[in-house]
N, CA, C and O atoms as a MOPAC input file, in Angstrom:
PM7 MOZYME 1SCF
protein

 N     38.77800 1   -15.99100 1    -1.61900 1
 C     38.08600 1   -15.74800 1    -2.86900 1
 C     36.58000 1   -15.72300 1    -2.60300 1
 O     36.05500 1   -16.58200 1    -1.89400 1
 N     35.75700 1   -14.54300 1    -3.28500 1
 C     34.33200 1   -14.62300 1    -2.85000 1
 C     33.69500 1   -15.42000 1    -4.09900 1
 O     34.21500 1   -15.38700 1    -5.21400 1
 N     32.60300 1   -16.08800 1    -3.82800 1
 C     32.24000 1   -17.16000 1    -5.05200 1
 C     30.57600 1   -15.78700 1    -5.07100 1
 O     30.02600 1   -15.11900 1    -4.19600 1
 N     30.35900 1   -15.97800 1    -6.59900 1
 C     29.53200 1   -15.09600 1    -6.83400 1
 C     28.91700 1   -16.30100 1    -8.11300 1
 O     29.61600 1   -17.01500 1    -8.83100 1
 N     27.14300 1   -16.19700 1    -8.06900 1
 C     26.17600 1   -16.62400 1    -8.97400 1
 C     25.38200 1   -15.37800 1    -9.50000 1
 O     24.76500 1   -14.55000 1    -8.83000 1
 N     25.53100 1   -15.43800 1   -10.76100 1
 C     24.72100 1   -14.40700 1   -11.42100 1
 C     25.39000 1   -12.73800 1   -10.80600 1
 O     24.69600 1   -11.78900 1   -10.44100 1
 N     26.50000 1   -12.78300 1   -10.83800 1
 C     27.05300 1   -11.12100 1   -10.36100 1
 C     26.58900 1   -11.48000 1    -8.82600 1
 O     27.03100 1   -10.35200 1    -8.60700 1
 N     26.29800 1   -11.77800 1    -8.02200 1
 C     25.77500 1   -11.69600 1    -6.77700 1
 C     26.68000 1   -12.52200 1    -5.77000 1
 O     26.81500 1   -13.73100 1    -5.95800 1
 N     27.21700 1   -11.97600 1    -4.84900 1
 C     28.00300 1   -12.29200 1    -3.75600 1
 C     27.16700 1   -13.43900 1    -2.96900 1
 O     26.25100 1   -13.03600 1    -2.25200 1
 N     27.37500 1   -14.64200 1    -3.03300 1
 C     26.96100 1   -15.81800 1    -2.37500 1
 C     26.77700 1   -15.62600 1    -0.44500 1
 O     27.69900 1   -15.86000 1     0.33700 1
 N     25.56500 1   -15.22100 1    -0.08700 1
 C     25.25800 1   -14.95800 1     0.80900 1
 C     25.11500 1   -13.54200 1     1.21900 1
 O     24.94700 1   -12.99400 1     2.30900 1
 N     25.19500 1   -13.26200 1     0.40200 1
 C     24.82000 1   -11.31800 1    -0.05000 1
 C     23.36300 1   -10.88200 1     0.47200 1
 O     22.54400 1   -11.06700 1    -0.42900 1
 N     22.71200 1   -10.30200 1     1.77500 1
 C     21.59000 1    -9.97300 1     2.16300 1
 C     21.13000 1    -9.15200 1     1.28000 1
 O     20.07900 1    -9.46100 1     0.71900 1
 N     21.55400 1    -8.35800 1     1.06000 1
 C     21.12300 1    -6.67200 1     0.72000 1
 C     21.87200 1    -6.10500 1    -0.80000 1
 O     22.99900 1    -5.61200 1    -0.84300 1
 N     20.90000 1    -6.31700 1    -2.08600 1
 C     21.55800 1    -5.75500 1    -3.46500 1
 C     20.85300 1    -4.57800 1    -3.75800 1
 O     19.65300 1    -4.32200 1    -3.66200 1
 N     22.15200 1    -3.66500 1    -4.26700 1
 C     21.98800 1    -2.93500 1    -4.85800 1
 C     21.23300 1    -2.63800 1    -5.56400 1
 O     20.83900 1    -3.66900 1    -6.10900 1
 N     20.33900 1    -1.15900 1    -6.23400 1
 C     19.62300 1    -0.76200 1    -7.18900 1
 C     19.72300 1    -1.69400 1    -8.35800 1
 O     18.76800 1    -2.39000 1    -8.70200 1
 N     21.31400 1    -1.71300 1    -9.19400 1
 C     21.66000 1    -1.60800 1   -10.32300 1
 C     21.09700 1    -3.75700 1   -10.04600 1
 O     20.33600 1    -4.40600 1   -10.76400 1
 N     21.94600 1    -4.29000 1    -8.63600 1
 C     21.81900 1    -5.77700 1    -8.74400 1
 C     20.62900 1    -6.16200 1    -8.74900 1
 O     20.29600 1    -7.15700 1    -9.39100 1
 N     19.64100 1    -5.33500 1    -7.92400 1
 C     18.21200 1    -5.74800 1    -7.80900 1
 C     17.37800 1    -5.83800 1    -9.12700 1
 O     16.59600 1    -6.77600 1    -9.28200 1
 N     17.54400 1    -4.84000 1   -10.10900 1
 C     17.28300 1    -4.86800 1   -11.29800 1
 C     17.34900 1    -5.77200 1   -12.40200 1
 O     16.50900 1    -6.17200 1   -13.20800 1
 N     18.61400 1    -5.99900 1   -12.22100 1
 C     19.32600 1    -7.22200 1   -13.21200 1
 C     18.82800 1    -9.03700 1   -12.37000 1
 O     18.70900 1   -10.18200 1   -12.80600 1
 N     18.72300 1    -8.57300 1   -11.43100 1
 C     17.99900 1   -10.50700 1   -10.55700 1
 C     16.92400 1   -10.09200 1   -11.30200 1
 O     17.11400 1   -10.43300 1   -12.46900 1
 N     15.42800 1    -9.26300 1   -11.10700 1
 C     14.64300 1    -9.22300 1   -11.30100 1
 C     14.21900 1    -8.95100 1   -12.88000 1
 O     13.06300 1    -9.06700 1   -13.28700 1
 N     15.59200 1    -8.48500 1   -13.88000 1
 C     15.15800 1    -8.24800 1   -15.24600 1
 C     14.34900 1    -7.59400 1   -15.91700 1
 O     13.67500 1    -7.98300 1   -16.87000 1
 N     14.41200 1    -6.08400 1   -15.20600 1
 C     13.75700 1    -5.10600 1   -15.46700 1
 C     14.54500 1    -3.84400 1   -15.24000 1
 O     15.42700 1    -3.86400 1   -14.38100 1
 N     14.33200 1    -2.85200 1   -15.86300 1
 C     15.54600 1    -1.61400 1   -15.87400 1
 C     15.35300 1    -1.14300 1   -14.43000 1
 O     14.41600 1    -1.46900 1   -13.70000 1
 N     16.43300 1    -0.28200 1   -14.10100 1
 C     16.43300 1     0.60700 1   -12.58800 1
 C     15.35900 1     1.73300 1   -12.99000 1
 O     14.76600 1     2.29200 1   -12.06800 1
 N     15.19500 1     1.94200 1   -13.75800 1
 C     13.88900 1     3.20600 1   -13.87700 1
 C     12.75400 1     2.32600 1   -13.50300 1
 O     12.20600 1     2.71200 1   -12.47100 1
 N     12.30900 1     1.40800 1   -13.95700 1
 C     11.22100 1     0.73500 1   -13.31000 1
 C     10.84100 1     0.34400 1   -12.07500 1
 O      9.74000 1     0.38600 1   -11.52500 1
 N     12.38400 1    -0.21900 1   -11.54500 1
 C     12.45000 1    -0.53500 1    -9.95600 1
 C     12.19400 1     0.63400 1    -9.20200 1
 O     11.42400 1     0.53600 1    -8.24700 1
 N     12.71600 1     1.73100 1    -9.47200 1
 C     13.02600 1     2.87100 1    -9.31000 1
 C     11.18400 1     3.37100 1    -9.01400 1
 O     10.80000 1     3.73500 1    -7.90300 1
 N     10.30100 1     3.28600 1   -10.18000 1
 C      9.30400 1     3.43100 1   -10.06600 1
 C      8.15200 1     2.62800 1    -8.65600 1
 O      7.29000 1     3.04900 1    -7.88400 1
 N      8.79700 1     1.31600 1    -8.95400 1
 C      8.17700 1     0.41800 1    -8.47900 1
 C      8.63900 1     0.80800 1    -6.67300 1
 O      7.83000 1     0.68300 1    -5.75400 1
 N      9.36800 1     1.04600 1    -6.58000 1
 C     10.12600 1     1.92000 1    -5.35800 1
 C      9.07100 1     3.15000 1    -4.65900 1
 O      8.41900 1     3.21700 1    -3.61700 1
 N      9.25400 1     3.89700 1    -5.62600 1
 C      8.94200 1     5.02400 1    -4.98600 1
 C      7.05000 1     4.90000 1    -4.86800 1
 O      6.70300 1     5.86800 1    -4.19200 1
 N      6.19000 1     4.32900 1    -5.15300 1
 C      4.76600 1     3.83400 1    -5.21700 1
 C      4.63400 1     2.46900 1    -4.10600 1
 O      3.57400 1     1.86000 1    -3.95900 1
 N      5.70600 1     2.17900 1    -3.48900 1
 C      5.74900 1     1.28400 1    -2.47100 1
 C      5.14900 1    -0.22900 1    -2.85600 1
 O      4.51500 1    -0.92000 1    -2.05900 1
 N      5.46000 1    -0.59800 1    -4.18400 1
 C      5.23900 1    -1.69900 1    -4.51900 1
 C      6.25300 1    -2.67100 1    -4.38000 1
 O      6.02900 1    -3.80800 1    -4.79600 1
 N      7.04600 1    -2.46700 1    -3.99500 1
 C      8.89200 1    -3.22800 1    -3.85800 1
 C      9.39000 1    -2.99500 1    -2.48300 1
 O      9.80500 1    -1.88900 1    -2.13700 1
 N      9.34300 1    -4.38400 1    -1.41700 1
 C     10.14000 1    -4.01800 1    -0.33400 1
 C     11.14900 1    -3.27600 1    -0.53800 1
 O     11.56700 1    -3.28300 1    -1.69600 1
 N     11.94700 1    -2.31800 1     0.56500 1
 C     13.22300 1    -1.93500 1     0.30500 1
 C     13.86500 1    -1.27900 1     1.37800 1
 O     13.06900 1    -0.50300 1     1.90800 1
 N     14.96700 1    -1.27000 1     1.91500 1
 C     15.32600 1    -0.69900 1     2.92600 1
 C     16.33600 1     1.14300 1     2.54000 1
 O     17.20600 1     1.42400 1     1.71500 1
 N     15.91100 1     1.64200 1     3.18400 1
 C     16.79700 1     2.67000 1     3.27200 1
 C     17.73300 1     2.85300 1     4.68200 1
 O     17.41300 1     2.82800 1     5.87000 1
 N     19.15300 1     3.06400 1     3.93500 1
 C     20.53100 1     3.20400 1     4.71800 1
 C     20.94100 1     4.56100 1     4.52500 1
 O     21.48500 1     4.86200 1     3.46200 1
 N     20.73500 1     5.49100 1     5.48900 1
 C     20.90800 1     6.65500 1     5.16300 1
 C     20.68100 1     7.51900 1     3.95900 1
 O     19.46900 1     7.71500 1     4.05000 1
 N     21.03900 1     8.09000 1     3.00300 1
 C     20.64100 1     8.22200 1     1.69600 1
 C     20.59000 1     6.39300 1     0.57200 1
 O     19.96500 1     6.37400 1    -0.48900 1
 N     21.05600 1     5.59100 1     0.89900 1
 C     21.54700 1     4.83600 1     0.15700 1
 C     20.15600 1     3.89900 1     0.14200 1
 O     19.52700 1     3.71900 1     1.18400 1
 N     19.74900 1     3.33700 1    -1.09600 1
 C     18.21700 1     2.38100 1    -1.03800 1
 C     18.96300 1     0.86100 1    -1.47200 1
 O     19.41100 1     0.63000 1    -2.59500 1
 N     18.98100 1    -0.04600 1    -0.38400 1
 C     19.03800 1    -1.53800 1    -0.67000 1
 C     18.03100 1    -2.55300 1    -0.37100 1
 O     17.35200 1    -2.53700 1     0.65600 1
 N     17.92600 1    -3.69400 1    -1.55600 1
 C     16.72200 1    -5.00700 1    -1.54200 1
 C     17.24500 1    -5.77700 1    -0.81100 1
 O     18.45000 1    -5.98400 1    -0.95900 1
 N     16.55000 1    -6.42200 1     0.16600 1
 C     16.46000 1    -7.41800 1     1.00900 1
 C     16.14200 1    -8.61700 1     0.06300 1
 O     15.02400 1    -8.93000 1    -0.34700 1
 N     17.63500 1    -9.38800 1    -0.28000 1
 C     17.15600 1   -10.32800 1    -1.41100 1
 C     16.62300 1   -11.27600 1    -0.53200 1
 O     17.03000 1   -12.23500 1    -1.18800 1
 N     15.81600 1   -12.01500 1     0.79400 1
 C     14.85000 1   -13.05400 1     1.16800 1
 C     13.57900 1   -11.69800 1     1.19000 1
 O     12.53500 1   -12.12300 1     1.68300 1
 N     13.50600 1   -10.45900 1     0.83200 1
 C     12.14700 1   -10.02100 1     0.94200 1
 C     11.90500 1    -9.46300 1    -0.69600 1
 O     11.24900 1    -8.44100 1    -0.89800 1
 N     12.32000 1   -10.00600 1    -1.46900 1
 C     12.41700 1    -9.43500 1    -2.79000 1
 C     11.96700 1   -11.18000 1    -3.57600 1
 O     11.12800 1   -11.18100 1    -4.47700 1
 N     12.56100 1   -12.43300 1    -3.15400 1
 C     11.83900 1   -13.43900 1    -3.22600 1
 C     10.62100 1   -14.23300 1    -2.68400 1
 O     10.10400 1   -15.29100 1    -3.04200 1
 N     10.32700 1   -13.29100 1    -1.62700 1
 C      9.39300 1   -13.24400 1    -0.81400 1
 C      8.26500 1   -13.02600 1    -1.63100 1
 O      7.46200 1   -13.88600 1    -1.99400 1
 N      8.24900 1   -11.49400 1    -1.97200 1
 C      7.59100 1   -10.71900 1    -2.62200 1
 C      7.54600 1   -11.46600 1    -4.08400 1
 O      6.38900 1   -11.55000 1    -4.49500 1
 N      8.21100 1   -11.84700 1    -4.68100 1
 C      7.90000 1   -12.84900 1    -5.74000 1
 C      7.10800 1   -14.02700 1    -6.09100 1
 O      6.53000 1   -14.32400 1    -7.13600 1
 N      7.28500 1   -14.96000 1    -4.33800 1
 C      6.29900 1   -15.96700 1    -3.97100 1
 C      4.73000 1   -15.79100 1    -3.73500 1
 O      3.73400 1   -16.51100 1    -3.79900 1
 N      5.02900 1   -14.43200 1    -3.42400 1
 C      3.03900 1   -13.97400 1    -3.52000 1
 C      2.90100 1   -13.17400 1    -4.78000 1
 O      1.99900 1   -12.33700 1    -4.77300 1
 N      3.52000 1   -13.26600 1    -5.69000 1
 C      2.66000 1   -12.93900 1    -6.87600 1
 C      2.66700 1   -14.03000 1    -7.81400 1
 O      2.38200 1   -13.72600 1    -8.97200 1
 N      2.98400 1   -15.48800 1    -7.51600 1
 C      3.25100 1   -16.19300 1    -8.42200 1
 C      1.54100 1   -16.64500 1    -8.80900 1
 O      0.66900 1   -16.56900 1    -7.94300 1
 N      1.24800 1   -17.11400 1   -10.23600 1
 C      0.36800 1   -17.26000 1   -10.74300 1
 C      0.05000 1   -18.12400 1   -11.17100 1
 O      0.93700 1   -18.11300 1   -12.02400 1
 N     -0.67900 1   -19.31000 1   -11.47400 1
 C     -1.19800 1   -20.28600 1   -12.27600 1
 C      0.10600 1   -21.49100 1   -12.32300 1
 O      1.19800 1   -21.05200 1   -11.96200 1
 N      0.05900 1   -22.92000 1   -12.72800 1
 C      0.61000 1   -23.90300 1   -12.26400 1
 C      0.00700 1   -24.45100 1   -11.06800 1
 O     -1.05500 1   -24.09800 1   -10.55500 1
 N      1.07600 1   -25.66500 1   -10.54800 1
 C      0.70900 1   -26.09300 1    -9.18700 1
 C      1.48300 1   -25.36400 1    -8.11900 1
 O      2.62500 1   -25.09400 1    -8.48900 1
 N      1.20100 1   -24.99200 1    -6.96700 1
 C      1.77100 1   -24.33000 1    -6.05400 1
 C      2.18900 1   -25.34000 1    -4.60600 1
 O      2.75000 1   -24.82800 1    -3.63700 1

């Protein structure tokens, strides 16, 4: 049995468009945007575009803002 948090395969490197969207809570047209302007790590697999979910929290840790760090 695969154990999954939040739709996401527990030890899952690499999500999908549609999964990357929904972790991050913003539509695939945006990611999509945020994609193609090279603001969003991302790997390409032949035609296929997948997030490196440790470079997608990565990328989250340097934009964090205000609080204690």
């Amino acid at each position: 049995m695969i154990r999954t948090v939040n739709n996401l395969r527990v030890g899952q490197l690499l999500l999908t468009p549609r999964q990357a969207a929904q972790a991050l809570q913003i539509s695939e047209r945006k990611l999509w945007s945020m994609k193609a302007s090279g603001e969003i790590p991302h790997v390409l697999l032949g035609r296929s575009v997948r997030y490196p979910l440790c470079d997608l929290q990565q990328w989250i840790d340097e934009r964090k803002t205000g609080g204690v760090r």
